[in-house]
C-alpha positions in Angstrom: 0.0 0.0 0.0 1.1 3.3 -1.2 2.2 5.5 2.2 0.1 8.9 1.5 0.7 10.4 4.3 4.0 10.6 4.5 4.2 13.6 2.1 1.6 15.6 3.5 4.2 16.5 6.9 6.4 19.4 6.8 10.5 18.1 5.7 13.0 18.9 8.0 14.8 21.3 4.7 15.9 24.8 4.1 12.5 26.9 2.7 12.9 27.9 -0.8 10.0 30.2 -1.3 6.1 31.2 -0.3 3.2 31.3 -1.8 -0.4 31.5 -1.5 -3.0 29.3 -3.2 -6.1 31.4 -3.2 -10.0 30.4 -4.9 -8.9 26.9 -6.5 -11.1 25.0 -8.7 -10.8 21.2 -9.2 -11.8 19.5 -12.0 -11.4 15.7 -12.7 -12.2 13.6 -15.6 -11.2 10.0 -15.6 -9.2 8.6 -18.4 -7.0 5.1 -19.4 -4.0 4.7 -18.3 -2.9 3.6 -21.3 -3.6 7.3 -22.6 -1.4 8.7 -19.8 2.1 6.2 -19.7 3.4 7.5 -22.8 3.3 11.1 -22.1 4.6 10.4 -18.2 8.1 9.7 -17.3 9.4 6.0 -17.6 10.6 6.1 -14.0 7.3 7.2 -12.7 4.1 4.5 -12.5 0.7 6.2 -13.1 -1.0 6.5 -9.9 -4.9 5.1 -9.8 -7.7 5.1 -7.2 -9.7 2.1 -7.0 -8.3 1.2 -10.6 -9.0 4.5 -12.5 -6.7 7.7 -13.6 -7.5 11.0 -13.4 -6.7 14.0 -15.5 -6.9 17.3 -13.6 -7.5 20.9 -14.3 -6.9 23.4 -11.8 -7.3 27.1 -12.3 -6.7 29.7 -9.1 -4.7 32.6 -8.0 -0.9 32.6 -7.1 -0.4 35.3 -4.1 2.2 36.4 -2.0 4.6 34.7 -4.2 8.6 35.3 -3.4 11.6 33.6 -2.7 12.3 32.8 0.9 14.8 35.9 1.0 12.7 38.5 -0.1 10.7 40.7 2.0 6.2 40.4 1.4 6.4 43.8 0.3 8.1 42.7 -2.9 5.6 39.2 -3.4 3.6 39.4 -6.7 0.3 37.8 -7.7 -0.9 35.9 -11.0 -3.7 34.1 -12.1 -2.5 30.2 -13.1 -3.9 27.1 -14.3 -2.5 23.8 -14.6 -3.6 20.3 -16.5 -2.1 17.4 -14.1 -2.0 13.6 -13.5 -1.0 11.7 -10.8 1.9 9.5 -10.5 4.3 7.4 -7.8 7.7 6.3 -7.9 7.8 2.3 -7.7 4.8 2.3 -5.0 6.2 4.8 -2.9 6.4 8.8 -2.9 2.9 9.4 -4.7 2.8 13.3 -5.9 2.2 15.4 -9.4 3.0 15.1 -12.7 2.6 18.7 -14.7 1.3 18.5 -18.5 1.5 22.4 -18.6 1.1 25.3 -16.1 -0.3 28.5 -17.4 0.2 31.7 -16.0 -0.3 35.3 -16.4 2.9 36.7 -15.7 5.6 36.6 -17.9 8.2 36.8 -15.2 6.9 33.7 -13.1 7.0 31.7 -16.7 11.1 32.4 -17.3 11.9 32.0 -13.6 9.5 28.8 -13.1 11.1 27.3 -16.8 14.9 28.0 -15.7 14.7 27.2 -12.0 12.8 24.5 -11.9 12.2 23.0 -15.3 8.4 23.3 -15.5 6.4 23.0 -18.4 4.9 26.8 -18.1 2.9 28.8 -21.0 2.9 32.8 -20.9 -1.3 33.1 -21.1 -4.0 36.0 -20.9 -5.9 35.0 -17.8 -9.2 36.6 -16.2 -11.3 35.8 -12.7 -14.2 37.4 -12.2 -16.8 36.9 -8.9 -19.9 38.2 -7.8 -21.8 37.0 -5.2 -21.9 33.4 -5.4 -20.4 32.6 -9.1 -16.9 32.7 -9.7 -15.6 32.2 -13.4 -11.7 31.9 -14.7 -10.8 32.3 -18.3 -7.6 31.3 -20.0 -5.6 32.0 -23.8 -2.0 30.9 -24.0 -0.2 33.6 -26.0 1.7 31.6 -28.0 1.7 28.6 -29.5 -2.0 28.1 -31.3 -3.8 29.6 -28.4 -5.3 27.0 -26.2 -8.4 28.1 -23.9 -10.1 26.9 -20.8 -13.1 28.4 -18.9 -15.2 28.0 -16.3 -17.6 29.0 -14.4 -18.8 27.6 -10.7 -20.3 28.5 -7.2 -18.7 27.2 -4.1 -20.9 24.8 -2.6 -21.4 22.7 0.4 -18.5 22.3 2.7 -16.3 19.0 3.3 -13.6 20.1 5.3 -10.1 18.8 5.0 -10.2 15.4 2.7 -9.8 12.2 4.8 -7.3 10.2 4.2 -8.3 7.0 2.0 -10.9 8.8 0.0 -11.0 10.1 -3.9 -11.0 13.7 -2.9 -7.9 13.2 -0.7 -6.7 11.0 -3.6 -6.9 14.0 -5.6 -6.5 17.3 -4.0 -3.7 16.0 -0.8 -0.7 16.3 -2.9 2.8 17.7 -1.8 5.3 16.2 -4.3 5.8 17.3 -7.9 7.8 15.6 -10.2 9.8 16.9 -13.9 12.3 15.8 -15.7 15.2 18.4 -16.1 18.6 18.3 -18.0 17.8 14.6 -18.8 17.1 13.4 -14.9 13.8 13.4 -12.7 13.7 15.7 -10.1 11.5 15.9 -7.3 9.7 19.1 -5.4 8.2 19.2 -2.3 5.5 21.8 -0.5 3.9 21.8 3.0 0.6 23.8 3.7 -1.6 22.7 6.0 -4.6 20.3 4.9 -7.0 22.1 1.7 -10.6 23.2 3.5 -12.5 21.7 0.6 -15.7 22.3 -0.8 -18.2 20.9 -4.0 -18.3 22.8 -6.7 -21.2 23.1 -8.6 -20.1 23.5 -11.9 -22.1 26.0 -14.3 -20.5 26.2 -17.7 -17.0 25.1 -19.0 -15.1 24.6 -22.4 -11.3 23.3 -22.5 -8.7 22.8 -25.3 -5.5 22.7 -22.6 -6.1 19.0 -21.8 -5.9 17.9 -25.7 -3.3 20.8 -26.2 -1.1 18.7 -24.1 -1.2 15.2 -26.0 -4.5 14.1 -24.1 -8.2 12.4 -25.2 -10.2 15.9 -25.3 -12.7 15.0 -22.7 -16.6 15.8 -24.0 -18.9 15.8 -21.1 -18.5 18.1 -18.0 -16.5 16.3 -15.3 -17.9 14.1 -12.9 -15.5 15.4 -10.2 -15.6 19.0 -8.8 -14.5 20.7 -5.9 -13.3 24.2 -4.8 -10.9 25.3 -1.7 -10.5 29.3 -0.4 -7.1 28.2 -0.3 -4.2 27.6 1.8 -0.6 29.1 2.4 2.1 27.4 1.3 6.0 27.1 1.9 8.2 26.0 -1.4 11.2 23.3 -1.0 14.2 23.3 -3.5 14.4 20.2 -6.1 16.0 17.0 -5.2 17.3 14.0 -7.5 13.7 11.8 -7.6 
């Protein structure tokens, strides 16, 4: 059995960075496996709950964001949204693999690329919220333009995801994984557990799950939550 906890506790390591994950939206679609292996690192095994594989898409706000060094008053903000699977290395260490990461700053795409190796896109992003109904809209600048939108109310509250459930399966990940100058590296965060909530999802359209090698899926996705957010502390890369 695949140790899940593990992960979630802080590492006894040197801060990096801090951020804040503010208004996040989590949509799930299941898909083969088959459709994930070849677009996921050999050393890395797909990661399943109850025999199924998820493709995620997660839009929210970056906050606070700045390196451990720096002083709040220099932080910066941007919108992002990333297209994720889940993966573990041989049964053990179960975290994220990144398809692509959009954001809305420029900046946080050249330092995110050369630092760490992530797959980010430079894109025009938008969130908008009234009352109850919040909505996130997304065009990478280059490279034939994907788009995503969505639009959701927060709905009833679940509190933080148990452990041995699909939304914990999901949403309870600390480890990240990329390959970089032709080896896998691994990152770690720490934040205390996501608040989570349903999502009651309104209207939505993607192209960034096909845009990154995937099945387009067609139906609205059976899976979705929402969290206020959570603040987070950033750990350097480590040989995975």
């Amino acid at each position: 059995m695949i140790d899940r906890i593990t992960p979630t506790r802080r590492p006894a390591r040197p801060v990096v960075g801090y951020q804040r994950w503010r208004d996040l939206l989590f949509l799930h679609w299941p898909l083969p496996v088959e459709a994930l292996r070849p677009l996921i690192p050999s050393e890395l095994t797909v990661d399943t709950f109850e025999g199924a594989a998820y493709v995620g898409l997660v839009p929210f706000w970056m906050v606070g964001v700045r390196p451990s060094w720096a002083p709040e008053r220099s932080a910066f903000r941007f919108l992002e949204t990333n297209v994720r699977t889940y993966v573990h290395r041989d049964g053990r260490d179960p975290g994220v693999h990144f398809f692509s990461l959009e954001a809305a700053s420029r900046g946080a795409v050249m330092v995110a690329r050369a630092q760490f190796g992530l797959p980010y896109f430079w894109a025009s992003m938008r969130m908008w919220q009234d009352s109850r109904r919040i909505a996130y809209r997304s065009r990478r600048v280059l490279g034939g333009h994907p788009r995503t939108y969505a639009l959701f109310e927060p709905g009833e509250a679940l509190g933080a995801s148990r452990p041995g459930t699909l939304e914990h399966f999901l949403i309870e990940r600390y480890l990240l994984y990329v390959r970089r100058r032709g080896r896998l590296w691994r990152g770690q965060v720490y934040h205390t557990p996501y608040p989570v909530q349903r999502a009651n999802l309104l209207a939505w359209r993607d192209e960034l799950i096909a845009a990154a090698g995937l099945p387009q899926p067609t139906s609205p996705p059976p899976l979705a939550h929402y969290s206020p957010g959570v603040d987070v502390e950033i750990f350097g890369l480590t040989l995975g």
